[in-house]
N, C-alpha and C positions, 0 to 999 in steps of 0.2 A: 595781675598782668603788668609785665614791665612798660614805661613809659620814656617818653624822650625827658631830658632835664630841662627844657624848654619853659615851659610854664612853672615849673617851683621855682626855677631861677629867675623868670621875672616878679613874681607873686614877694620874692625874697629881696630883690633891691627894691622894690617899691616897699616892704616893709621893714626896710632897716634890717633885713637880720643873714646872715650865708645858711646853707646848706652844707652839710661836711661830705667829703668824699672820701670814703673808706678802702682804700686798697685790700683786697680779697687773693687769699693763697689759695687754701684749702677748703673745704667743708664746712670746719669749726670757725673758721674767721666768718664765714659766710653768713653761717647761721648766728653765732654771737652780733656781728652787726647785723643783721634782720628782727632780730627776736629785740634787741635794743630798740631798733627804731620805733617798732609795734608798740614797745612799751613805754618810748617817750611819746607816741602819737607823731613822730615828725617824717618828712620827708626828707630822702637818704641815697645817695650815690653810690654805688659797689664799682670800683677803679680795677679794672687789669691792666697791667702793664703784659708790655709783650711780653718780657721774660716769665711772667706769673702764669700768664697764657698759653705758654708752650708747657712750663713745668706741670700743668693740670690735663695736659694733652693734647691742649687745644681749645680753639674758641667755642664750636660746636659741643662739647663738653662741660664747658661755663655754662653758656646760654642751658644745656640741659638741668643742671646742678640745679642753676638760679631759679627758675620757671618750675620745677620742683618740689622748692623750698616754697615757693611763694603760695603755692598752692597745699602743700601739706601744713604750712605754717597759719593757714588762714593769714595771710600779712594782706593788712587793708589800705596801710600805708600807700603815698607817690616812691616808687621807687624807679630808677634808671641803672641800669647797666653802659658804662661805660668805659671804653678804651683809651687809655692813659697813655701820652708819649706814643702816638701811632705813629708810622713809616707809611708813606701811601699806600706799600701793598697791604699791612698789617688793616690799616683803616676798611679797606675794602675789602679783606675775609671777615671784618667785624660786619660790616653789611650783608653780608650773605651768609655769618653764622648767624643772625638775629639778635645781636646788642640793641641797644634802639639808643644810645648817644656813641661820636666818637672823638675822641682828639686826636689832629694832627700837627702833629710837632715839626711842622718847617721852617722853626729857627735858626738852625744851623744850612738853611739853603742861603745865599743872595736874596732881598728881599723880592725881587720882579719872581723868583721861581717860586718863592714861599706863595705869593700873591697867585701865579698861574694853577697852582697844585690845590691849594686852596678852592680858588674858584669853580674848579672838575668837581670836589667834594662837596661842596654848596650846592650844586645842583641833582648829585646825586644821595646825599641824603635826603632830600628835598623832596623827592618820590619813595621813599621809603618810612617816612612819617618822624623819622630819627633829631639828633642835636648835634649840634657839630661846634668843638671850640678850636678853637685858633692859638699859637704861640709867638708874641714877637719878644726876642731879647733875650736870652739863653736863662735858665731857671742855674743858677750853681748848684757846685756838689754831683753830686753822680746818682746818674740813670742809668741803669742797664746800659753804663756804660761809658754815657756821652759826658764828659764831666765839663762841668761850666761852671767861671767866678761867683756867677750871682752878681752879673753886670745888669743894668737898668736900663729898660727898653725907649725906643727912640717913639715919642709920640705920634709925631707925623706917620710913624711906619705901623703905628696900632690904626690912625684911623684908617691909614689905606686897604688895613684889613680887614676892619669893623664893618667896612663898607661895601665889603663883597657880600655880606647878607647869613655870615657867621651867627653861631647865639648866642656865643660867650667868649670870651676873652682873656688868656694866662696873658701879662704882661711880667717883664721882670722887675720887682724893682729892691735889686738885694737882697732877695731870697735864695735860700740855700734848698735842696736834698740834704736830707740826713741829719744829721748831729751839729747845731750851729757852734763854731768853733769859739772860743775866748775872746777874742777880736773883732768879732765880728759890730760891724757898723751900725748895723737897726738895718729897717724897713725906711725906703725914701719914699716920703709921704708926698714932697715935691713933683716926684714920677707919675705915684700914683694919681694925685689931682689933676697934674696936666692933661693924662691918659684920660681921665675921668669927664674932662673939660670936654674933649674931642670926641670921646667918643657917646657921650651922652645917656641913653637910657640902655645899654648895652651890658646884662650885666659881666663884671671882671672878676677873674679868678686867680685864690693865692694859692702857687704851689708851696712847698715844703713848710707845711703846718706846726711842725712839730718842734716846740721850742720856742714857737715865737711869744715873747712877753705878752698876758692875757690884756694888757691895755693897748700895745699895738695891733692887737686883734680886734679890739673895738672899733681902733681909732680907723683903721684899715677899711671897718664894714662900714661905716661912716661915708666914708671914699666911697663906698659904691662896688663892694668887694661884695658877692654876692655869694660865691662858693669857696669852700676852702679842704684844701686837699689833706688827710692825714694817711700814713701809711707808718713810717718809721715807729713812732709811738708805742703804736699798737703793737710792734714786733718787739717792742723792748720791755713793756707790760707782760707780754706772751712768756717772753724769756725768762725774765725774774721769776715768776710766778710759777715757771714749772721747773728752774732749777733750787728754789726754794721747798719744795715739793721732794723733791730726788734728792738736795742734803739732809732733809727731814728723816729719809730712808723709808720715806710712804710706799713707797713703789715695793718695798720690800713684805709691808705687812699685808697678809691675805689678798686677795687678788690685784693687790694696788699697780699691780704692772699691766694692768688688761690698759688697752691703749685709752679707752676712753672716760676709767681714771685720772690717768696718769696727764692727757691734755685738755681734764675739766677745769683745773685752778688757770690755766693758761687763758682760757673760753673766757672765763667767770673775770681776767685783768683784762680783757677784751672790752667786755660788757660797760666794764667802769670807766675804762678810758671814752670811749663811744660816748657815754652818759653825760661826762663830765664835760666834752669838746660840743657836743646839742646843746648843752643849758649855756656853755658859753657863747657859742656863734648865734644863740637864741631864735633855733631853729623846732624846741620844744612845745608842742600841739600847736604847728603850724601847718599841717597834715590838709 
C-alpha cells in the first residue's frame, strides 16, 4: 500500500541518512526501482513529473501501474508515490488520482502567491492522509521546461514556508537538473545551514541528484537533507546500456528484438544505479 513520505522522511533526518527519489517513466523504471528497493530493504519514492504523467496517460494510470506492482511484487517496503514539480492544477489531479505525496513548485510565483497556493495545499492534503513538499528558490537547469540558474534560496523565504505546516522542503542551493556543467560552483553549504537553522526539524530536500560529488552528498545529508532526488542518472544508465546491447547486434540474434529483451540490460543499469545511490544516501534496511 502506498504511503505518504511523511514518516521515512522524518525517521531519515533523525537518522542521518535521505531517501532517494526515483523518477518513473515506464513500467520497466517502475518495476527496476521497486524490486531494488525490496531487495535493499529500504524506503523509496517513485517521482512523476508532469511531463512523465501525461506521457503514461495520465495520473490515474500511474497510480494503477503503481498499486499493481506493489501488490503483484509482494513489495513490503515504505513506498510513496509522488508528484514532482507540481502546478497547482497538476497537484490536485494527483489528489484525486490517489498519489499519496505531492510537490508544489511555486518558485517561480512572488513569494506572498507561493505562500497563498501553498497554504490551500496544506490543508487539503491534510484530509487526504497525503505529504506535501514545498520549493523556495528556482532548482537550475531544466524541467519540463522551466529552466533555472541554480540560484540559492533566501532563508527567511523557506521558513515562511516551512511554517505553513509543509513536510518537506526543496530549497535551492546551486543545484542543477541534468548534467552538471564544468563550471559549475558546488553546492552552498552556507545556504543550506542557514535554511537548516530556520527551519529546524523539517526535513529538506536536494533536487538534481545526479552528479553531485558523493562527499557533498554526505556533507549535504549532515545539513539535514533528508531526501534526495535522482532521475537523469538513471536515464543515462538506461541509455548506455541498451545502445551497447544494439551495437553488440543482440537485437539481431534469435528473438533478441522481442522488446523485453531488448529493454532488460536497460532495467538491469537501472537496478545498479538505484543500488548504488541507497548504499550512498544510506537509506539500505532502513525500511
Amino acid at each position: 500500500m502506498l504511503v505518504s513520505a511523511t514518516e521515512m522522511l522524518k525517521k531519515a533526518k533523525a537518522g542521518h541518512y535521505a531517501v532517494g527519489q526515483f523518477n518513473i517513466n515506464n513500467l520497466e523504471w517502475t518495476k527496476a526501482i521497486l524490486q531494488t528497493a525490496q531487495e535493499c530493504n529500504s524506503p523509496v519514492i517513485l517521482g512523476v513529473s508532469e511531463g512523465a504523467g501525461k506521457y503514461m496517460t495520465g495520473y490515474k494510470t500511474v497510480v494503477g501501474m503503481v498499486n499493481g506492482m506493489l501488490e503483484e511484487l509482494n513489495i513490503t517496503v515504505p513506498v510513496a508515490l509522488h508528484l514532482d514539480h507540481g502546478s497547482y492544477e497538476g497537484c490536485l489531479k494527483c489528489v484525486e488520482a490517489g498519489f499519496s505525496s505531492i510537490m508544489f513548485d511555486g518558485s517561480h510565483y512572488p513569494i506572498e502567491e507561493n505562500v497563498a497556493k501553498t497554504k490551500e495545499l496544506v490543508k487539503i492534503v491534510a484530509e487526504h492522509g497525503m505529504s506535501l513538499e514545498a520549493e523556495v528558490g528556482s532548482i537550475g537547469g531544466e524541467e519540463d521546461g522551466v529552466i533555472g540558474a541554480g540560484e540559492c534560496a533566501d532563508p527567511k523565504e523557506c521558513k515562511m514556508i516551512a511554517d505553513l505546516g509543509v513536510d518537506f522542503l526543496a530549497a535551492g542551493i546551486g543545484n542543477i537538473h541534468g548534467k552538471y556543467p564544468a563550471n559549475w560552483k558546488g553546492l552552498s553549504f552556507e545556504t543550506l545551514a542557514a535554511v537548516q537553522e530556520l527551519t529546524g526539524e523539517l526535513p529538506l530536500v536536494l533536487h538534481g541528484g545526479t552528479g553531485i560529488p558523493a562527499d557533498q552528498i554526505k556533507k549535504a545529508i549532515d545539513l539535514g537533507v533528508s531526501k534526495i532526488n535522482v532521475n537523469t542518472e538513471c536515464q543515462l544508465a538506461f541509455a548506455d546500456a541498451t545502445r551497447k546491447y544494439i551495437e553488440a547486434g543482440k537485437d539481431l540474434e534469435g528473438k533478441g528484438f522481442d522488446p523485453r529483451k531488448l529493454l532488460a540490460p536497460g532495467a538491469e543499469a537501472i537496478k545498479a544505479t538505484v543500488k548504488e545511490k541507497m548504499e550512498l544516501f544510506g537509506s539500505v534496511n532502513k525500511a
